[in-house]
N, C-alpha and C positions, 0 to 999 in steps of 0.2 A: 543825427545826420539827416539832412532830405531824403526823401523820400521816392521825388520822383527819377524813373528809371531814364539815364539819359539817350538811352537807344531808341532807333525807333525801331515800331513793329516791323516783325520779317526780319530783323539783323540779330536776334540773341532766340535764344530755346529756353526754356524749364529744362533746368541738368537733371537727367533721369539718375543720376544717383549711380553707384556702386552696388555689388551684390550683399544680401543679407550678413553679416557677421566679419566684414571685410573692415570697416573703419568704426573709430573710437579708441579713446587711450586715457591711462589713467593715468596719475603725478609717478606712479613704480612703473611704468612703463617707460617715461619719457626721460625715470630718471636711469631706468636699470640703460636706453639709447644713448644716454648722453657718457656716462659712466661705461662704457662697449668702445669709446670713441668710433664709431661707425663709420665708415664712407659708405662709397656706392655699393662695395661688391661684396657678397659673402662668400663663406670658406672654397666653397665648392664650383665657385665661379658663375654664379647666379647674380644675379640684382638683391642688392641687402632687402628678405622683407620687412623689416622693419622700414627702412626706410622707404619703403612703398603706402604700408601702410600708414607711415607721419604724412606722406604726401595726399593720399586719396581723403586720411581724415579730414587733412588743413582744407581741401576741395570741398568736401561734403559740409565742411562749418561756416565756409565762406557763399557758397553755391544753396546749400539746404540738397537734400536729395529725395528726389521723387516726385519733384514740385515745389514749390518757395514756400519757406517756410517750414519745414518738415523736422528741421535738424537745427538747432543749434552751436556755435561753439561752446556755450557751457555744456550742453549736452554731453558733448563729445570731447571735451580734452580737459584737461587741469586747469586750475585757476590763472596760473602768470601763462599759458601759453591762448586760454581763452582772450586772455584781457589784451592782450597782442592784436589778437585777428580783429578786435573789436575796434583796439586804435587805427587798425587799418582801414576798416569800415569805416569809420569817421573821415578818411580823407580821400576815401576810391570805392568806386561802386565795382562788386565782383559781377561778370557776366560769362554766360556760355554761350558759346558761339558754334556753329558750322559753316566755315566761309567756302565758298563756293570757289573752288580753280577755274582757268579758261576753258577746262576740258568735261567742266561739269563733275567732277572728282571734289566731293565735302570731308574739309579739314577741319577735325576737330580743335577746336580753339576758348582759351580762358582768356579774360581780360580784367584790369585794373584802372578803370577810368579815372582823374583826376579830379576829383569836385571843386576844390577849389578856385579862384580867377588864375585864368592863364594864359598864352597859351602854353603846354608844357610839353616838353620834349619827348620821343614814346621810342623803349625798346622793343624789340620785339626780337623773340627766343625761343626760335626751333628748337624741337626737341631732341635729345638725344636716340640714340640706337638703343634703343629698349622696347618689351614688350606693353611698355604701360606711360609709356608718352607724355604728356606736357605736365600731369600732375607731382610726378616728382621731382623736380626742381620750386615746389609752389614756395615754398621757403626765399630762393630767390628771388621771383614775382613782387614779396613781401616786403622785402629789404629794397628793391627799385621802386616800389610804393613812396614806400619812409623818404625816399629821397628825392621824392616829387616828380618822378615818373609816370607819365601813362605806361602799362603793361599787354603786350598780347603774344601768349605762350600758344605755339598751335603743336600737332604732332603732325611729321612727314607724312607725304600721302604713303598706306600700306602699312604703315606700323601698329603693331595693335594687336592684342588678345582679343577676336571677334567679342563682339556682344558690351566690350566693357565704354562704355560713352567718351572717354579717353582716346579711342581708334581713330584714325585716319579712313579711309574709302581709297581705293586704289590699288596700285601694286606700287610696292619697292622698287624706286628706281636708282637708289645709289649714287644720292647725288648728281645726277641726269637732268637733263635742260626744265623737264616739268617740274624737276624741283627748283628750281632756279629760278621759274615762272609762278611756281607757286607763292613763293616768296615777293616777287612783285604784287603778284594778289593781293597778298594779307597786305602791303604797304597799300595802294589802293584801297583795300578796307578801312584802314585807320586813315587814309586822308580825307574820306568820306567821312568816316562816324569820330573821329579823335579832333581833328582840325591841329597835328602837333604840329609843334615849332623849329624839330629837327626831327630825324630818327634815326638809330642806332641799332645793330645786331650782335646777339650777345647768344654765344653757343659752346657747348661740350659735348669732343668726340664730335658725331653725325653734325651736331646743330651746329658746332663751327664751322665744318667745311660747306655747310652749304649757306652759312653767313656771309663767308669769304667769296663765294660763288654770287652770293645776289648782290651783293656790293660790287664785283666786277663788272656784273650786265646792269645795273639799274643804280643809275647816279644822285638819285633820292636817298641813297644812304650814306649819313656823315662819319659814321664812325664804326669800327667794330673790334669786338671781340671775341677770340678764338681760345677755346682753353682743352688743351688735348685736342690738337689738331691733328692736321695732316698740310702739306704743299703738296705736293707728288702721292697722289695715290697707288699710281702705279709701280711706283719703289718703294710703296711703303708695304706692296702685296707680292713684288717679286724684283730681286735686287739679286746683283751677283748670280743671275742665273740659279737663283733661290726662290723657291716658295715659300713662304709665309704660311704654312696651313693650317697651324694651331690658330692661327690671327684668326682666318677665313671661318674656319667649322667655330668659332667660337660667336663669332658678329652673326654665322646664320643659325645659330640656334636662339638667337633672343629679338629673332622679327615676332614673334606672337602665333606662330605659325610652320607647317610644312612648308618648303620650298615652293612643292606646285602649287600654292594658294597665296604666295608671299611677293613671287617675282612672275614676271610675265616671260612668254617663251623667251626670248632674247636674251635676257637674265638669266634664266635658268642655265640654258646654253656658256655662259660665258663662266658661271660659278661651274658647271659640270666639268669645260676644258680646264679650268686650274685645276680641280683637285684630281681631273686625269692625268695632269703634265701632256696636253697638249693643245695647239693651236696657240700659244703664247704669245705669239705677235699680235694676235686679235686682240687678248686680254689687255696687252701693255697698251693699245690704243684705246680700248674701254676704259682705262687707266686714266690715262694721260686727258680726257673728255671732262673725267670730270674731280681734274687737278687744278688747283688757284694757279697754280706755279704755272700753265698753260697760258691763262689770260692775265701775266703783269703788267701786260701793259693798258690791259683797260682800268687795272687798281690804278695803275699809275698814274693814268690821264684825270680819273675821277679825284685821286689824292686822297683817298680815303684813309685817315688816320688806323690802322690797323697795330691791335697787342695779341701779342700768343703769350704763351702760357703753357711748355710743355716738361717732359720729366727724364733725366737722363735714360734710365733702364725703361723705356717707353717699347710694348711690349706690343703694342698693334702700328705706330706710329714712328718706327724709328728717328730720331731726334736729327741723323742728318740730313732727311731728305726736307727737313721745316729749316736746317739752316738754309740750304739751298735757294729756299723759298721768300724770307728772310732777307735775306742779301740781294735777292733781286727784288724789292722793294725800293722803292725811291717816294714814299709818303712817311710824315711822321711814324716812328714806331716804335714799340718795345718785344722786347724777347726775356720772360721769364725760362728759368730753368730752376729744374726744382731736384730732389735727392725722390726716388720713387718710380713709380708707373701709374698708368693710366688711369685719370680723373681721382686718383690718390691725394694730392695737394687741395684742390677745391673741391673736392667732393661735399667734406662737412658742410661745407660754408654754402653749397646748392640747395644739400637737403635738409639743414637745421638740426641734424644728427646731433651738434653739440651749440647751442646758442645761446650760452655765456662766454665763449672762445671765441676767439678773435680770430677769424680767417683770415690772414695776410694775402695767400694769391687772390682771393676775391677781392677783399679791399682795395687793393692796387686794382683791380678790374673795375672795380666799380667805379674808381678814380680815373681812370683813363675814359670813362664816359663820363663824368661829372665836368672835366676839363672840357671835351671835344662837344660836349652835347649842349652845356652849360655855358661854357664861358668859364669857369670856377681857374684861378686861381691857387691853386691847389698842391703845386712842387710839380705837379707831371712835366709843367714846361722845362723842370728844370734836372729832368730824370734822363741819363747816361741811356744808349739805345739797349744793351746787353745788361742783365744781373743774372748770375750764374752762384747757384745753390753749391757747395762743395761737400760732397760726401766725404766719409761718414760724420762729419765734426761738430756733430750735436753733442752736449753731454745728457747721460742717461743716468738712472739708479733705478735698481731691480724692484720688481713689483711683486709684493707680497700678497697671499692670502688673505680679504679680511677677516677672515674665520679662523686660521691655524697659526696665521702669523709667517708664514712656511713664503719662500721665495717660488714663482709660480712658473721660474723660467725666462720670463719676458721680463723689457725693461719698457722707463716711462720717461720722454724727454723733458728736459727740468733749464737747458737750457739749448736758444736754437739754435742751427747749424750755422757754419759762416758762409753770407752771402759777399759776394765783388762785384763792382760795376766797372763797365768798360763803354767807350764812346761806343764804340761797336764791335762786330766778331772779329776782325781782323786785330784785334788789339788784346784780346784774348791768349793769343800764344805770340810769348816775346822771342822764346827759340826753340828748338829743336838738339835732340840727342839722339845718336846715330847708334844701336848697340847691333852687335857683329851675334852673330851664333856659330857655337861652336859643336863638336862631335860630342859623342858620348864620352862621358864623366868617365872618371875610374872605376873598374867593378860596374860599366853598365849604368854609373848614374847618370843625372841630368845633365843634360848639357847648357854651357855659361851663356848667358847674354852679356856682351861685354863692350865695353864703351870704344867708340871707333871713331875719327876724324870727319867722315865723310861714305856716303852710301859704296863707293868705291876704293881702291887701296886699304883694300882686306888684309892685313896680314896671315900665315900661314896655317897657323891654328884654326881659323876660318874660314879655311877654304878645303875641300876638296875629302870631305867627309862624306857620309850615307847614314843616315838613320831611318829605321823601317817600322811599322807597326800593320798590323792586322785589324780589316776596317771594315767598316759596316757593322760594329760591335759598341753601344752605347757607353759611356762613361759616367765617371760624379763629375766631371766637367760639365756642368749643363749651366745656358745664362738663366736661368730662372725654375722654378717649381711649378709644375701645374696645379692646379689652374691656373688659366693665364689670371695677372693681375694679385694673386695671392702673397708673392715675394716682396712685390714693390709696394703693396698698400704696409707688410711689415715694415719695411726701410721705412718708409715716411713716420711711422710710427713708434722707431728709432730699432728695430730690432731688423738687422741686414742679414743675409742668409750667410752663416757657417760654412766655410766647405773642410773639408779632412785632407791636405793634397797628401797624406799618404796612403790615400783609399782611390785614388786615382788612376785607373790601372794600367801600366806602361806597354801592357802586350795590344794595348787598343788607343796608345796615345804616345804622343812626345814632347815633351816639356824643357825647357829652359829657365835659367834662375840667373839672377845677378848674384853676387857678395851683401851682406846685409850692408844696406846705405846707410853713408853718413850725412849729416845736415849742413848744408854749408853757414857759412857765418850769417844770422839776420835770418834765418829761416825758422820763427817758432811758430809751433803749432798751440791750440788751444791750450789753456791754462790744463795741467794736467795729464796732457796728451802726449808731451815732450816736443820735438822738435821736426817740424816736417824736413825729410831729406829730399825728396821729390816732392812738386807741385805739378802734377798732369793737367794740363789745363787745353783743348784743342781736342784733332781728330788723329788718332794715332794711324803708321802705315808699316804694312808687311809685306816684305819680300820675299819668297821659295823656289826653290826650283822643284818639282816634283815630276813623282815616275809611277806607275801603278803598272800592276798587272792584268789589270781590265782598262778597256776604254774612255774610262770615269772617276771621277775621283770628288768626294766632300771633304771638304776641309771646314772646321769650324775653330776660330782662334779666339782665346778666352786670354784676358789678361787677370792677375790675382794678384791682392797684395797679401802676401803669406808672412802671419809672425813669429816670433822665434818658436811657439809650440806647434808651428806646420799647420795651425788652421790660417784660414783664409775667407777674404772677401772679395767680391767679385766688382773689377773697375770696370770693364766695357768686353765686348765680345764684337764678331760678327760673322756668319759664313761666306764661303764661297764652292759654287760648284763648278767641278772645271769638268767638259766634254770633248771630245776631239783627242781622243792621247791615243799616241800609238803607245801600246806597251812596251814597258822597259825600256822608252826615250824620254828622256829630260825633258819637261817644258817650266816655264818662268813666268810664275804668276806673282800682282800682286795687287794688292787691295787695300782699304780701308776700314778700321774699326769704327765702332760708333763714339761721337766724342765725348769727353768725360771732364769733369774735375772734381780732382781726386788728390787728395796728398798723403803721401806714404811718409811712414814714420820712420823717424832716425830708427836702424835695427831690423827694419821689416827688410822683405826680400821682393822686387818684381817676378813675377812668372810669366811665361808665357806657355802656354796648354795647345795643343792643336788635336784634336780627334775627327772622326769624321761622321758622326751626325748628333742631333737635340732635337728634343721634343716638341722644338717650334718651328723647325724647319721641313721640306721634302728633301731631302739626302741624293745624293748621284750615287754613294761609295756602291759597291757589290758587296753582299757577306761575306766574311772569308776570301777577298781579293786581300792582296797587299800594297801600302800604299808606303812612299818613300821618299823624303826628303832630304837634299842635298847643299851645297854653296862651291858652284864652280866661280873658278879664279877671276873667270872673264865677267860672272852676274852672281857678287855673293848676295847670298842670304844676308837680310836685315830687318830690325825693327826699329824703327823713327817714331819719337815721343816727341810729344808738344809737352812743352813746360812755358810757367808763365810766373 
């Protein structure tokens, strides 16, 4: 490959390397990561280290550390993953960077220059919300190489494990105007030292939203990509008069850092008011600053080709405030939706975790910049706006021990789930079913969810009932398992959390069942599967009238699809907190779940779950107040399903 550095002086550093015993890997090593199927996150809710340390090696083999020269890739990794990095040497000079913001704030940054005659079109790929910044995604970088990309991966200002050369300089601004300027920078940069032909923004989590954000202010960008995003930050942090607080304590313990050394006063202040529950309207305009879904109409004007890329049980991001966002789009676009949570679906495919598999959501990402950046040719032009992932309808078969031979519990998907394309969301849900709730069962049980004409002209048995439980007492009703991100990287992985609904306990909850469903004609589900009787496909709505004994009241609504032996999977949730109640008066709430597609099987039963708090929300309930649900004649109770 040439030899001469195409930068000039003053624009690249000698990467000072990583700490002593941090990077290097052997052929059992990469194979024991590939063979883990890895993503981003491990058990505990940490950053997989493994795949930290794939990223910092693939930096230190392509960079050298300590000074050029110092490291090699064969030093450091196996033979087919050396000879990788070397083919990419041959067509892109690796350099390290600290580019300078307008505020004098130095962002650490890698690059992939193009050697070849070109000119060639250059992404560039804010880093994620993580403590160790642009290097793990370098795997990505790699594969935008291959495809003839100029590359420049910087980390946000602030982000960062002090000391490690991967850092940013600054404080955390959360996607705040200096981020959004910082982003012009680095385009600046590369129109100085790249000379590309287009350019592109390509991000996960953090790096999306603030992709989305410099494409709004700076019309030098043609295209982008967002995967595990957000539209609404603000509802994606407090919605329904709900906090978000496992979201929040989880994004601030992986800045690299304590709070006072990570955010600036201002910040501090605004993450202290959430997690006190107060000043909330400040919050929801610190929200809303620095939401896409604020400025659509500068996307709009610029026309910025724009793909998301997100996961139904999206557990920092909820999925409907990105339809929202979505729909108010008026430029080219697509909307992945995938079975999982957060950065679950592309994770492999960022960090090389498994690089004989075929990453599908990257694929199509990288497709949507091959088209808009390129010019290619490719299908994209010819891609439905909406493809929507359908849970659970992968097929699995159980994974054995290599050693004992012994089933390990878990399964491994063999084939993948059903995907549907639709022109757009509206065409998503063809109709709607109205189901009525009814009082307590015989003997105290459940009560019906039963199919009704219209949200009004309840008949009798639907109206004018009381069911009460005792709140502020946690359930097995919960949408997910902590850590965050643990349940959904299983889903994606084919293995969907269990629930027991006869372990669900009724002195702190109230639940509702249909009759086990039958499939209408033309309704089969996957070979094997039997026949879907229900297709959920949209955002479901619930109606209640409630009464509490205190001023307050949480409600948390889970939907379940429960099979004949009462275990269950969990289709969508969402809470809501209601304030303002006089005690023991009626008030009539009603809200939206998150939306889903889902098809319940001929025989299974719908549930519907109500308690009042989870481990991902800030709860209203009182301990030991009581809360009580009702359906007067005049506003019955109901539940509204999207089917398609």
């Amino acid at each position: 490959m040439p030899q001469d550095n195409p930068f000039t002086a003053g624009s690249f550093e000698d990467f000072p390397g990583f700490p002593d015993g941090t990077v290097g890997l052997t052929a059992a090593d990469t194979a024991r990561i590939a063979g883990s199927g890895s993503g981003l996150w491990a058990a505990d809710g940490t950053v997989n280290p493994d795949a930290v340390r794939l990223g910092q090696t693939l930096a230190t083999a392509l960079l050298g550390g300590g000074g050029p020269g110092t490291a090699s890739a064969e030093s450091l990794l196996p033979a087919e993953l050396a000879a990788h990095v070397e083919e990419i040497r041959g067509v892109a000079w690796p350099a390290y960077h600290r580019i300078e913001a307008t505020d004098g704030v130095k962002l650490s940054a890698f690059s992939l220059y193009q050697l070849g005659p070109g000119p060639h079109p250059l992404v560039v790929v804010p880093a994620g919300w993580t403590p160790f910044g642009w290097p793990l995604f370098l795997w990505a970088y790699l594969s935008l190489a291959r495809r003839g990309y100029h590359v420049i991966a910087y980390t946000p200002r602030g982000l960062g494990i002090p000391g490690l050369p991967s850092t940013s300089e600054g404080f955390v601004e959360v996607a705040g105007a200096d981020d959004w300027a910082d982003g012009s920078a680095v385009i600046d940069f590369a129109v100085q030292h790249f000379g590309p032909s287009g350019i592109g923004f390509l991000g996960e989590s953090y790096g999306s939203g603030i992709s989305q954000l410099v494409a709004a202010h700076d019309d030098r960008v043609s295209a982008v990509v967002a995967l595990s995003t957000w539209g609404n930050l603000a509802t994606s942090l407090y919605d329904n008069k709900t906090r978000h607080l496992a979201a929040v304590k989880a994004l601030i313990s992986l800045t690299g850092g304590p709070v006072e050394e990570k955010f600036s006063e201002a910040n501090q202040q605004i993450l202290a008011d959430f997690q006190a529950d107060r000043n909330l309207d400040e919050v929801v305009r610190w929200g809303r600053r620095r939401s896409p879904e604020s400025y659509l109409p500068l996307t709009n004007g610029n026309e910025t080709p724009t793909f998301f890329s997100n996961t139904w049980h999206e557990s920092l991001f909820p999925v409907n405030q990105v339809l929202t966002t979505f729909e108010g789009l008026r430029v080219p676009k697509r909307l992945n939706l995938w079975i999982g949570d957060h950065a679950a679906p592309e994770g492999p495919g960022l960090l090389g975790t498994e690089p004989r598999k075929a990453n599908v959501p990257m694929e199509e990402a990288y497709a949507w910049l091959d088209h808009h950046l390129k010019g290619e040719s490719n299908g994209v032009e010819d891609w439905e706006q909406v493809s929507s992932q359908v849970m659970f309808t992968y097929v699995t078969e159980p994974v054995t021990d290599p050693g004992t031979g012994e089933p390990t519990g878990e399964n491994r998907i063999v084939e993948p789930a059903v995907r549907e394309t639709r022109a757009d969301w509206s065409e998503v849900t063809t109709r709607v079913e109205v189901l009525g709730l009814t009082g307590d069962g015989a003997g105290g049980a459940d009560g019906l969810l039963v199919p009704r004409a219209d949200e009004g002209n309840a008949p009798p048995e639907e109206t004018g009932w009381r069911r009460a439980f005792v709140a502020g007492v946690d359930t097995e009703a919960t949408a997910m398992d902590l850590p965050l991100m643990k349940t959904g990287q299983a889903e994606w992985a084919g293995n969907p959390k269990i629930y027991d609904t006869r372990k669900i306990d009724r002195r702190h909850a109230v639940a509702w069942t249909t009759e086990p469903l039958l499939a209408p004609e033309g309704h089969e589900g996957p070979e094997g599967e039997g026949r879907a009787a229900r297709r959920v496909r949209g955002i479901p709505r619930l109606r209640l009238t409630v009464r509490s004994t205190a001023t307050s009241a949480g409600l948390v609504a889970h939907l379940l699809d429960v099979a004949e032996d009462e275990t269950a999977r969990i289709i969508t949730h969402e809470p809501l907190n209601v304030y303002g109640l006089t005690p023991d008066q009626d008030t009539t709430v009603t809200w939206q779940l998150q939306a889903a597609a889902y098809d319940i099987q001929a025989g299974h039963r719908l549930m519907l779950v109500v308690d009042s708090m989870d481990p991902l929300y800030g709860g209203a309930s009182i301990t030991w107040t009581q809360t009580a649900f009702g359906s007067p004649e005049d506003e019955p109770s109901f539940l509204e399903l999207p089917f398609g």
